[in-house]
Backbone and ligand atoms as CSV (ligand in chain L), in Angstrom:
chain,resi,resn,atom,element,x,y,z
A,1,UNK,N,N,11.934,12.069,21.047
A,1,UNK,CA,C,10.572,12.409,20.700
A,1,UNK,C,C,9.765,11.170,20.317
A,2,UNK,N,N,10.336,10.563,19.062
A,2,UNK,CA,C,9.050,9.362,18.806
A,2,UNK,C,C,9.885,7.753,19.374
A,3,UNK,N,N,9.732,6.662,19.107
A,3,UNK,CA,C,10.352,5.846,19.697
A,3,UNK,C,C,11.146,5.318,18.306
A,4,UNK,N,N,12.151,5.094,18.515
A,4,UNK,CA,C,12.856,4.090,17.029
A,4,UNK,C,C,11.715,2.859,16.509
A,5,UNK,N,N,11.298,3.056,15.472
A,5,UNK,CA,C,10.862,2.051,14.933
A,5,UNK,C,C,11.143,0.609,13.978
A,6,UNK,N,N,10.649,-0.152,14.379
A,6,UNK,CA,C,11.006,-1.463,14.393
A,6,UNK,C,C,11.838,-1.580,13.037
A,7,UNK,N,N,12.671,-2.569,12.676
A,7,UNK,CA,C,13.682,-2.505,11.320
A,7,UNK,C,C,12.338,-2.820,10.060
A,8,UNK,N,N,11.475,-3.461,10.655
A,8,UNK,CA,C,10.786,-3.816,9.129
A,8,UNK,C,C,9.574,-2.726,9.090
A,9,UNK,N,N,9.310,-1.833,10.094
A,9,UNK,CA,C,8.724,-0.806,9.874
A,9,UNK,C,C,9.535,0.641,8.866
A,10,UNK,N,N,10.682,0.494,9.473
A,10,UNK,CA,C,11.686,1.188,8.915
A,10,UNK,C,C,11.407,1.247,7.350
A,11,UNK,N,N,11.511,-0.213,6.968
A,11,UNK,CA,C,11.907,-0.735,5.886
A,11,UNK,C,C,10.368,-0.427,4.525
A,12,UNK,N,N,9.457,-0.413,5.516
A,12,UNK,CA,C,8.069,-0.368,4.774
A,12,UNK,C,C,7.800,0.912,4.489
A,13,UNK,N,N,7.966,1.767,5.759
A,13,UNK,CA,C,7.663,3.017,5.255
A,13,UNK,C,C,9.408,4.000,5.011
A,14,UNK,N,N,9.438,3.782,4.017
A,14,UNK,CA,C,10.679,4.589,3.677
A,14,UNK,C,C,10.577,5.694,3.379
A,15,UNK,N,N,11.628,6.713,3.401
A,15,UNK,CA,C,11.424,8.120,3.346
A,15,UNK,C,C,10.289,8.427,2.351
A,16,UNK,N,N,11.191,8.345,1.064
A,16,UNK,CA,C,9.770,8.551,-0.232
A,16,UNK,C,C,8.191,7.579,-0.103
A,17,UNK,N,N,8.133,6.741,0.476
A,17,UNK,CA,C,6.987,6.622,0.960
A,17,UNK,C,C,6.093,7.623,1.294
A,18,UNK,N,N,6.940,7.917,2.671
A,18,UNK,CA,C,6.263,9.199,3.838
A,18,UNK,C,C,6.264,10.338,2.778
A,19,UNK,N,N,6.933,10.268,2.242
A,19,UNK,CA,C,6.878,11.927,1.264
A,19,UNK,C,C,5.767,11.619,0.466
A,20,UNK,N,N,5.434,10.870,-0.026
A,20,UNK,CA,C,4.853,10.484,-1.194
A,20,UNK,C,C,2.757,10.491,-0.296
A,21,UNK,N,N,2.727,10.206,0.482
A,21,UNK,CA,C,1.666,9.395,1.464
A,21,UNK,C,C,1.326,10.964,2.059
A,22,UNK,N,N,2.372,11.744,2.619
A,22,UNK,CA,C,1.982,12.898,3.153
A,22,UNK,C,C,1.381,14.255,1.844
A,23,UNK,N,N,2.543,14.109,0.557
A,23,UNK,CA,C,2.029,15.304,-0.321
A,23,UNK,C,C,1.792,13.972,-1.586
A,24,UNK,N,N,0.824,13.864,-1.395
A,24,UNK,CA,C,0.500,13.050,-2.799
A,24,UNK,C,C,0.733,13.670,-4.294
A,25,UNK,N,N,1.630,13.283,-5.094
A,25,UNK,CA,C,1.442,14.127,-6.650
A,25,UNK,C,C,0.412,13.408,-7.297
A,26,UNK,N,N,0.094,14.195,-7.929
A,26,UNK,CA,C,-1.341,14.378,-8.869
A,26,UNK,C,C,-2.721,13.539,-8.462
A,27,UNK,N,N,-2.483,14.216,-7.376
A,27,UNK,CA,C,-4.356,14.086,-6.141
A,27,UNK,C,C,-5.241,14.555,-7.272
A,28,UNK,N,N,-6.198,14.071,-7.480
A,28,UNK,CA,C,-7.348,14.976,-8.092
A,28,UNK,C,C,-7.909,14.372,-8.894
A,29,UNK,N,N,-8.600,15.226,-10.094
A,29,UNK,CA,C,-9.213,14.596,-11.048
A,29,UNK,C,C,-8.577,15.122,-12.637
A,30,UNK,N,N,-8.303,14.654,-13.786
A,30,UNK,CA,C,-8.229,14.910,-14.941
A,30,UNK,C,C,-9.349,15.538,-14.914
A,31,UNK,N,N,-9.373,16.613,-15.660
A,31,UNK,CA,C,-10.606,17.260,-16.425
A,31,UNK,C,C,-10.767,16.261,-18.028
A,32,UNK,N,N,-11.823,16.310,-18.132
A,32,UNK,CA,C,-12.120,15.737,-19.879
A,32,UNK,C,C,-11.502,14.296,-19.929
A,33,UNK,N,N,-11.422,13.503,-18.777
A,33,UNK,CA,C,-10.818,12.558,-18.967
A,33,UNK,C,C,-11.616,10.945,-19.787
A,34,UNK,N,N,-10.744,10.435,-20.535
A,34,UNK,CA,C,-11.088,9.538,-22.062
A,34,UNK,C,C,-11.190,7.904,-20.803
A,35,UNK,N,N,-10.409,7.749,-19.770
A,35,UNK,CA,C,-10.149,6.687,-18.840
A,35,UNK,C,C,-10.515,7.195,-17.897
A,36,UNK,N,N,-11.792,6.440,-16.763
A,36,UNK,CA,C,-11.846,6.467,-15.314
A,36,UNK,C,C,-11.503,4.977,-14.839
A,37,UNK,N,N,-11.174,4.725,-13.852
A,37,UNK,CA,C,-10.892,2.936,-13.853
A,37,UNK,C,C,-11.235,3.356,-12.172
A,38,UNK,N,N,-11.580,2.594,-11.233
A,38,UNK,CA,C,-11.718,2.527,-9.912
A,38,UNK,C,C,-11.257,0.749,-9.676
A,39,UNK,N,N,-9.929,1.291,-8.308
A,39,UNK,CA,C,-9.698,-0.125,-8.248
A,39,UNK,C,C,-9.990,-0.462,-6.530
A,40,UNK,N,N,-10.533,-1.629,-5.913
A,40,UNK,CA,C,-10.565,-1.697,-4.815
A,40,UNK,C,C,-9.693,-2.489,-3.933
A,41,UNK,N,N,-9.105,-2.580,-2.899
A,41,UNK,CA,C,-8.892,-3.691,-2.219
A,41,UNK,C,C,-9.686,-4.136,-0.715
A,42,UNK,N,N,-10.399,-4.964,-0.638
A,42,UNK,CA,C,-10.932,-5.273,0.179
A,42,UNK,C,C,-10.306,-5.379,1.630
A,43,UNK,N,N,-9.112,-6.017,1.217
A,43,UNK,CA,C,-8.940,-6.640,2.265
A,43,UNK,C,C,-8.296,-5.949,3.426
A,44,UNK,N,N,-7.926,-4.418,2.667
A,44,UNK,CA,C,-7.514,-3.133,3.502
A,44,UNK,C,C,-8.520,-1.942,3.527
A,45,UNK,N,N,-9.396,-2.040,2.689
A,45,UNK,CA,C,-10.423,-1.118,2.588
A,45,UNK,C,C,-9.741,0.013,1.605
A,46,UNK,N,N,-8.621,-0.177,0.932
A,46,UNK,CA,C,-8.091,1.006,-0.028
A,46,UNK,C,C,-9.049,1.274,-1.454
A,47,UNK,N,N,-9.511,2.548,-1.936
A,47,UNK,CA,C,-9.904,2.760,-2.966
A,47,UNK,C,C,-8.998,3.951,-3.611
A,48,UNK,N,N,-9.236,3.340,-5.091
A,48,UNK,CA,C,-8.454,4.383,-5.375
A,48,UNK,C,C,-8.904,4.440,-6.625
A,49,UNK,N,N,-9.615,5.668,-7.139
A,49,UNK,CA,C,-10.097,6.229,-8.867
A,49,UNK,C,C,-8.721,6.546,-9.484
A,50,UNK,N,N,-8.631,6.151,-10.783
A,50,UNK,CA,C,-7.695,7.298,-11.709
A,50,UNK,C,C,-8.417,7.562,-12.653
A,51,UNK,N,N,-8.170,9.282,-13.295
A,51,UNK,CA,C,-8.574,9.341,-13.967
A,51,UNK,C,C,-7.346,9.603,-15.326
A,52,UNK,N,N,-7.804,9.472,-16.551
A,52,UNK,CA,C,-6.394,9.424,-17.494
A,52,UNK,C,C,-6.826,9.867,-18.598
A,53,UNK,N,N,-6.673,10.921,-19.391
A,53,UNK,CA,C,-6.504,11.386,-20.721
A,53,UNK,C,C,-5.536,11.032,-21.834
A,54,UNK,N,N,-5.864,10.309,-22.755
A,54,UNK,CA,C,-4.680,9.945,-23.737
A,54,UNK,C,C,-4.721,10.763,-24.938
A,55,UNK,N,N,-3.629,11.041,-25.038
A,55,UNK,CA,C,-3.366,11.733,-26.597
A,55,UNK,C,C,-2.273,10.721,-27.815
A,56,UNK,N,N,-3.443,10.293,-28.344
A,56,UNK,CA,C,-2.957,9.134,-29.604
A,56,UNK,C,C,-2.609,7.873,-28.588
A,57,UNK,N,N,-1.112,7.703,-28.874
A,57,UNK,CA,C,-0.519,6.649,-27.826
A,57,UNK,C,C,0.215,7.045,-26.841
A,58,UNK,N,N,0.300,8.132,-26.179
A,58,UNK,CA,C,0.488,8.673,-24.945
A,58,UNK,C,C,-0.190,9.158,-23.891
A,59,UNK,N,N,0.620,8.639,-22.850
A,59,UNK,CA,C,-0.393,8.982,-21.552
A,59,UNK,C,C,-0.483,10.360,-21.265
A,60,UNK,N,N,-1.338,11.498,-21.425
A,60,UNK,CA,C,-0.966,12.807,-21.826
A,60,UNK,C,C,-1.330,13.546,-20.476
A,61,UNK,N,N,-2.257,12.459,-19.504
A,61,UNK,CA,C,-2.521,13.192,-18.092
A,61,UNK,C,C,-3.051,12.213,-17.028
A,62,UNK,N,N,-2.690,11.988,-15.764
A,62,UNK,CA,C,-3.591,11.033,-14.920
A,62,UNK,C,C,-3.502,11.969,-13.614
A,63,UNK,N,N,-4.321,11.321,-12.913
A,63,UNK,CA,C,-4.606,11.775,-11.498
A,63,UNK,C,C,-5.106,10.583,-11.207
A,64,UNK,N,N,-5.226,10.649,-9.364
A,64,UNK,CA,C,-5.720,9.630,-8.464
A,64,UNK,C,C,-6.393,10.201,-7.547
A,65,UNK,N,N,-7.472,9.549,-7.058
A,65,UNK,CA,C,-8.295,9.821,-5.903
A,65,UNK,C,C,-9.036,9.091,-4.770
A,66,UNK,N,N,-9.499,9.208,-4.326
A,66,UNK,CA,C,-9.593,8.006,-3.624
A,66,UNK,C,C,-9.144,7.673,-2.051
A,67,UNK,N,N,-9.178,7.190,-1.019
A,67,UNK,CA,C,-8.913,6.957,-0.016
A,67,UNK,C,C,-8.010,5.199,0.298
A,68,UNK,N,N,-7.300,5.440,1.261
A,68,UNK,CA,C,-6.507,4.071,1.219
A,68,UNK,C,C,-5.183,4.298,2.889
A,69,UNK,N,N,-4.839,3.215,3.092
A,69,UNK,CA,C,-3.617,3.826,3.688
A,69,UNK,C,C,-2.714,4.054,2.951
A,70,UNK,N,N,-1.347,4.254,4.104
A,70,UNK,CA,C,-0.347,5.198,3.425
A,70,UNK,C,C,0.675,3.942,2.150
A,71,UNK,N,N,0.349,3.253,2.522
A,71,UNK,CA,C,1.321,2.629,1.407
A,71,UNK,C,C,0.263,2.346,-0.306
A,72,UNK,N,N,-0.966,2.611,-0.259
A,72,UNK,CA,C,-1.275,2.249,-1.430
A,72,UNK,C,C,-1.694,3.812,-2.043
A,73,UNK,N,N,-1.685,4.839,-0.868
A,73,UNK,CA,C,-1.977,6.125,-1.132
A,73,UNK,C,C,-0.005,6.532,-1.857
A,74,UNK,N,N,0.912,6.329,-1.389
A,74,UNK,CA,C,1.964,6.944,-1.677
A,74,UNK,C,C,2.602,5.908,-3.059
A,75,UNK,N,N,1.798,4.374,-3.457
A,75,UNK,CA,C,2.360,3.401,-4.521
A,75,UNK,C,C,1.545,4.680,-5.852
A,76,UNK,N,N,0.343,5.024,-5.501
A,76,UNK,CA,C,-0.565,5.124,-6.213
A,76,UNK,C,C,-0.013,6.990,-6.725
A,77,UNK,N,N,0.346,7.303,-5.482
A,77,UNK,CA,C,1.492,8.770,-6.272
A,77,UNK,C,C,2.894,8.713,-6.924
A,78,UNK,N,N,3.792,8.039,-6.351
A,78,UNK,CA,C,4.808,7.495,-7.303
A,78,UNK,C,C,4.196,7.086,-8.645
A,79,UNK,N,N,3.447,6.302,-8.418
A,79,UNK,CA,C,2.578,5.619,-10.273
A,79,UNK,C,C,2.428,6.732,-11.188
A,80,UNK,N,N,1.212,7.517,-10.529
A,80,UNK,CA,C,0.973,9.061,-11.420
A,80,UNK,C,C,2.276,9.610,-11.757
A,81,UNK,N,N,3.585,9.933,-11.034
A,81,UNK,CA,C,4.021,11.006,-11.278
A,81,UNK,C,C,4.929,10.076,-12.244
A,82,UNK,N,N,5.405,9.202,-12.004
A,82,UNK,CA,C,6.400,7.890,-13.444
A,82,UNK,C,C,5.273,7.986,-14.304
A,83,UNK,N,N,4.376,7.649,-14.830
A,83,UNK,CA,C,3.516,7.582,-15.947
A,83,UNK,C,C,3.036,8.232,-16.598
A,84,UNK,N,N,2.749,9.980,-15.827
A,84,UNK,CA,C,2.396,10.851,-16.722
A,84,UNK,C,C,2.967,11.399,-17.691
A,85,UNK,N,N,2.813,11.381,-19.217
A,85,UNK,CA,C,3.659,11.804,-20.562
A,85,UNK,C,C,4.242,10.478,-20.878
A,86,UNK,N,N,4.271,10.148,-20.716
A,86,UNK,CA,C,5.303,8.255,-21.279
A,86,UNK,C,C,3.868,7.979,-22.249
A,87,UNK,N,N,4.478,6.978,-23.324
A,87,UNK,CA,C,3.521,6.475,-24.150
A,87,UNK,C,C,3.287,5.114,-23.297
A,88,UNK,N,N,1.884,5.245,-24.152
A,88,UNK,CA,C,1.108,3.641,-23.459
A,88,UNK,C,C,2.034,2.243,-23.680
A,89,UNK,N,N,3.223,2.374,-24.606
A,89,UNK,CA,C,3.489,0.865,-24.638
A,89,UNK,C,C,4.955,1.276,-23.173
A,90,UNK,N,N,5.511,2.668,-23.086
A,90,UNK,CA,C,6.578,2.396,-22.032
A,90,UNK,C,C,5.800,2.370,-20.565
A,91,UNK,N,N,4.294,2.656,-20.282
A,91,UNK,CA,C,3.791,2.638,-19.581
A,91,UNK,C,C,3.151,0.924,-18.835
A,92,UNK,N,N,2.906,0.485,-20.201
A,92,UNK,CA,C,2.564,-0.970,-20.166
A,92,UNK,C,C,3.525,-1.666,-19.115
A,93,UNK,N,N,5.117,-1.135,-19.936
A,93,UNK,CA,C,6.264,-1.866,-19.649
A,93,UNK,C,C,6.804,-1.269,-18.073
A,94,UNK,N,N,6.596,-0.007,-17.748
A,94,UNK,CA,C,7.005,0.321,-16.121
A,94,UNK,C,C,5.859,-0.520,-16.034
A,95,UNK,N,N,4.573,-1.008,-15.785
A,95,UNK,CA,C,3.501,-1.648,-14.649
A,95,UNK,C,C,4.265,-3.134,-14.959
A,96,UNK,N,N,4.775,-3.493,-15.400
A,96,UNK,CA,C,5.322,-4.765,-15.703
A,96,UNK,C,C,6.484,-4.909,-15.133
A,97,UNK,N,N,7.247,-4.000,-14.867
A,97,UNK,CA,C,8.809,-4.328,-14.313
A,97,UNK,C,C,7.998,-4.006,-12.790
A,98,UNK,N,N,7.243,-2.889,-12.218
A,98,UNK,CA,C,7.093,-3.069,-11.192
A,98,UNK,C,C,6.176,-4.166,-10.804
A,99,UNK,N,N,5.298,-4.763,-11.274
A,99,UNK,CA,C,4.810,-6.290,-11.446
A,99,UNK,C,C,6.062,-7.248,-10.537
A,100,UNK,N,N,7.172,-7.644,-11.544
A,100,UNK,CA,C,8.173,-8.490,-11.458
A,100,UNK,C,C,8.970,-7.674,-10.079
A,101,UNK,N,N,9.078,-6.731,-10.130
A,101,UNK,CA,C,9.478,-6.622,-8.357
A,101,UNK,C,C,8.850,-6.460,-6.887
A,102,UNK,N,N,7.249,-6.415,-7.365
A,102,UNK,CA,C,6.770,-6.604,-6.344
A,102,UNK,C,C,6.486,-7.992,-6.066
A,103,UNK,N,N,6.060,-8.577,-6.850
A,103,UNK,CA,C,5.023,-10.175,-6.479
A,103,UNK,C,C,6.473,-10.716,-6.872
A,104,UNK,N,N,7.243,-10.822,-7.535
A,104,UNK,CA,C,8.157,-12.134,-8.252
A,104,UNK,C,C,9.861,-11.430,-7.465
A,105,UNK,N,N,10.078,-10.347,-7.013
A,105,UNK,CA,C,11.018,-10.035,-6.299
A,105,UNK,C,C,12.489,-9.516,-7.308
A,106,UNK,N,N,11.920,-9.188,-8.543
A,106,UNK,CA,C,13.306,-9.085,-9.243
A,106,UNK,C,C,13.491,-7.258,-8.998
A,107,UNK,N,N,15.135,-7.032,-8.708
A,107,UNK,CA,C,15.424,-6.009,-8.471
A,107,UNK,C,C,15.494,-4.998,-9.895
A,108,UNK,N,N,15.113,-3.812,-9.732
A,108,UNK,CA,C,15.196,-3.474,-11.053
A,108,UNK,C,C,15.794,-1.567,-10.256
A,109,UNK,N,N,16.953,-1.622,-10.400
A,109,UNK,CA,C,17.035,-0.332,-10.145
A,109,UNK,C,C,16.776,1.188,-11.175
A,110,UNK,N,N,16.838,0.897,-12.123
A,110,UNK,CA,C,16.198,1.666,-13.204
A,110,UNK,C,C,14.966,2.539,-12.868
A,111,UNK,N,N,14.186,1.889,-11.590
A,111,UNK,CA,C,12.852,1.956,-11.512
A,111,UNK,C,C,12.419,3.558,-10.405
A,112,UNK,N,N,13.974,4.058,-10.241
A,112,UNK,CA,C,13.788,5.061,-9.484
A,112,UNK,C,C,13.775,5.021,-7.937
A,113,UNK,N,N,12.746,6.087,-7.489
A,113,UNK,CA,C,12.068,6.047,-6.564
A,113,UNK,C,C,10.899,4.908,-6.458
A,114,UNK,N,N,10.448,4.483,-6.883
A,114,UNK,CA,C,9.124,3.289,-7.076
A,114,UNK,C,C,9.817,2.246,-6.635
A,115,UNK,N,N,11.498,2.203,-6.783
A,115,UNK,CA,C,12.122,1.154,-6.093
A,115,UNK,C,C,11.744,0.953,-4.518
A,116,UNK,N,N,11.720,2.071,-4.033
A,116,UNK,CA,C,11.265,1.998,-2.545
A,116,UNK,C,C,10.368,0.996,-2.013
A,117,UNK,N,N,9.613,0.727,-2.960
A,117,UNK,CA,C,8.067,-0.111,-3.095
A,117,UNK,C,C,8.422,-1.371,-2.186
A,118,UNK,N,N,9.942,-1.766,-2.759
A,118,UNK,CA,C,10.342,-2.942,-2.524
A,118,UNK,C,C,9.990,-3.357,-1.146
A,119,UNK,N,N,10.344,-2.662,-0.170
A,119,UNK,CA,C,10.207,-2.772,1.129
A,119,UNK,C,C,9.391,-3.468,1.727
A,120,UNK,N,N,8.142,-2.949,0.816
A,120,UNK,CA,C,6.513,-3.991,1.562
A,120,UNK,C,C,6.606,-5.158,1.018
A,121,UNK,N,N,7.607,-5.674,0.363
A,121,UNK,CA,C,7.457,-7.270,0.324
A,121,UNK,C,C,7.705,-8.129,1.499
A,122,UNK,N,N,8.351,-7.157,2.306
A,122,UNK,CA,C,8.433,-7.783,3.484
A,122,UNK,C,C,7.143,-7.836,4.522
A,123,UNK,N,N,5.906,-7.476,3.906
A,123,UNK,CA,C,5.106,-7.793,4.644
A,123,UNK,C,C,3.788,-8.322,3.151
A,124,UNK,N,N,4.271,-9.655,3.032
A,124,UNK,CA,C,3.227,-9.684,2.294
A,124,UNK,C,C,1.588,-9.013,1.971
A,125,UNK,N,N,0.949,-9.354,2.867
A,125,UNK,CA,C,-0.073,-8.726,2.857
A,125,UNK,C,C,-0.338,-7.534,2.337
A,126,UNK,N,N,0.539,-6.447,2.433
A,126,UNK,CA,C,0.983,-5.028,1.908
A,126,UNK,C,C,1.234,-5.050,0.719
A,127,UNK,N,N,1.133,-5.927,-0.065
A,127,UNK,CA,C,1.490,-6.138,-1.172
A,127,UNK,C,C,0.646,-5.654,-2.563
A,128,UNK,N,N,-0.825,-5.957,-2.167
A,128,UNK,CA,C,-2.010,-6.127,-2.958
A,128,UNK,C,C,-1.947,-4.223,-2.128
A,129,UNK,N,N,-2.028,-3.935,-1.424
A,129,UNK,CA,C,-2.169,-2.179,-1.152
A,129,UNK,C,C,-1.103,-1.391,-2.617
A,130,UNK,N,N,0.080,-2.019,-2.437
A,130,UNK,CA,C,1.169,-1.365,-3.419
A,130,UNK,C,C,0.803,-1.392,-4.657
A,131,UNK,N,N,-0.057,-2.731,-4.987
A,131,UNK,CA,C,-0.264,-2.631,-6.505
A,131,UNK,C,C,-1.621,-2.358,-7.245
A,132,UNK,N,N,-2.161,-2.058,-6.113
A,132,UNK,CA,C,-3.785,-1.953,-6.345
A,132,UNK,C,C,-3.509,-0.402,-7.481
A,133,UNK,N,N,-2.968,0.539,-7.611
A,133,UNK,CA,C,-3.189,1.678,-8.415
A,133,UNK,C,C,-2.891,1.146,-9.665
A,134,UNK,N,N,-1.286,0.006,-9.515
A,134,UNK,CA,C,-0.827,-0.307,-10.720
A,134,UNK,C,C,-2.038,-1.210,-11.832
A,135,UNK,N,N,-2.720,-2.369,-10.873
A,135,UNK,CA,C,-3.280,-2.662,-11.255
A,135,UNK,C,C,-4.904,-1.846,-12.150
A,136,UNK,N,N,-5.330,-1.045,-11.245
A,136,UNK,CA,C,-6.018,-0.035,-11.806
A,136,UNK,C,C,-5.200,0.445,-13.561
A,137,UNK,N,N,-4.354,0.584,-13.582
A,137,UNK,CA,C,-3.770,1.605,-14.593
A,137,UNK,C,C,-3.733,0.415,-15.610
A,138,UNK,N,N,-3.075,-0.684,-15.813
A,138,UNK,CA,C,-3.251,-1.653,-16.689
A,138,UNK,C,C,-4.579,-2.182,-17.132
A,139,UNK,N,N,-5.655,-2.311,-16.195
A,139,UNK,CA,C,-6.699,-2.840,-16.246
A,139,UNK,C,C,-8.027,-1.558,-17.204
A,140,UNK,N,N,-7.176,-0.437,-16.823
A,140,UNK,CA,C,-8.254,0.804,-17.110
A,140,UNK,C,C,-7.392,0.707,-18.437
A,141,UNK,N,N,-6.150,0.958,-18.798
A,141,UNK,CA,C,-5.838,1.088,-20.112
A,141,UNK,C,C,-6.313,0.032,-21.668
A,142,UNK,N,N,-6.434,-1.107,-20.756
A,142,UNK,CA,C,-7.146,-2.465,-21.351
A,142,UNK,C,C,-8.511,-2.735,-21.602
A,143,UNK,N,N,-9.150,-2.028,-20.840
A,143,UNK,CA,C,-10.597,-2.265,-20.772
A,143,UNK,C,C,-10.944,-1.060,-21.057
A,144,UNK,N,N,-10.690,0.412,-21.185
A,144,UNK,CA,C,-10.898,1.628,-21.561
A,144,UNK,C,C,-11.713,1.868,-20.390
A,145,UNK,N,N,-11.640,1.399,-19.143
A,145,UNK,CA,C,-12.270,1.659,-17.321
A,145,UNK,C,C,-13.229,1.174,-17.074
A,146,UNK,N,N,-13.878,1.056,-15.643
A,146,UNK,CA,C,-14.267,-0.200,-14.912
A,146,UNK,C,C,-13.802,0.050,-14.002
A,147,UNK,N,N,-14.085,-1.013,-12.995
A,147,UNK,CA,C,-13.111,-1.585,-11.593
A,147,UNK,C,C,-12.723,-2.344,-11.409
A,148,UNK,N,N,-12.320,-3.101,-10.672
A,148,UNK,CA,C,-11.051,-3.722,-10.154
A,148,UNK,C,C,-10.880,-3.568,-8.980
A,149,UNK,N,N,-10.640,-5.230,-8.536
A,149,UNK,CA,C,-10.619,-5.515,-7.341
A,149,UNK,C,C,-9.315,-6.672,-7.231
A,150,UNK,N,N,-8.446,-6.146,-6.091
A,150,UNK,CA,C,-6.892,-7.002,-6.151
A,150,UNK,C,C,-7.589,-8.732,-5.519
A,151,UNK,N,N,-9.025,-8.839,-5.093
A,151,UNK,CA,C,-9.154,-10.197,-5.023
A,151,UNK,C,C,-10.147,-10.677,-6.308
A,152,UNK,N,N,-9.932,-10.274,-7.410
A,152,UNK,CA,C,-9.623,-11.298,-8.411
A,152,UNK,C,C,-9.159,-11.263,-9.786
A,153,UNK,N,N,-9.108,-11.220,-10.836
A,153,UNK,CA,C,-8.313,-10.573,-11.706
A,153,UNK,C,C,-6.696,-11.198,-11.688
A,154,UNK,N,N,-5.586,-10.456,-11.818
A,154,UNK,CA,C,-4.317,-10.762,-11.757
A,154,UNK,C,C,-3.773,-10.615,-10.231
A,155,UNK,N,N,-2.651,-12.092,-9.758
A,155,UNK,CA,C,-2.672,-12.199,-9.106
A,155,UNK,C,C,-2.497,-11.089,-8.224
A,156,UNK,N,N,-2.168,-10.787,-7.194
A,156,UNK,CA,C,-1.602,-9.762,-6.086
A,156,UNK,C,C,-2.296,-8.675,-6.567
L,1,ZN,ZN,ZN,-3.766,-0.797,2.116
């Protein structure tokens, strides 16, 4: 039916990718939400809103919206569904370990499914798509929201 695809295509879009890219978790909007952050990347045309409700020091609700391809649409659903209910400092600390395995390459298997991520390092460029939500989520938790754009700010 389709043709075998290439090993580093393989490798980019991995199953939970495609799962993730086809049924996105938590598409939408927070109602009553305390955080909106919009992050862009230019250089793929990906946008992507979150919106986030905190209760005290926990992340008590997020959603994403927004348009993008499939790898910053399926980074940006893995993100929501690891982050929602975690407090803001273990939240800090997942955007930070996935930080160090996307741009700096350290393996962190702890990291789940989000490990998958790994894959698009093999295409650099894909890189700034994967972290554009993460970046959103650090940048909106820091600045209480805004936007953000992966060409300038923190690297990738
Ligand atoms: Zn992209």
């Amino acid at each position: 039916m389709s043709t075998q695809p290439a090993v580093i295509e393989d490798e980019l879009y991995r199953e939970i990718i495609l799962d993730h890219w086809r049924s996105p978790r938590r598409f939408g909007t927070v109602a009553g939400a305390d955080i909106v952050v919009q992050g862009s990347n230019p250089l793929c045309g990906d946008e992507v809103v979150l919106t986030m409700r905190l209760d005290d020091a926990t992340l008590a609700d997020i959603a994403f919206s927004g348009h993008g391809c499939s790898i910053s649409r399926a980074s940006a659903s893995l993100m929501c569904e690891a982050v929602a209910g975690r407090s803001l400092e273990e939240v800090r600390d997942l955007a930070r370990r996935v930080r160090a395995m996307m741009v700096d390459g350290v393996v962190d298997e702890e990291l789940g499914d989000i490990e998958a991520l790994q894959g698009v390092r093999q295409v650099p460029v894909r890189v700034k798509c994967a972290m554009l939500a993460w970046n959103a989520l650090v940048e909106g938790l820091e600045r209480g929201g805004g936007t953000v754009t992966t060409e300038e700010g923190p690297e990738a």
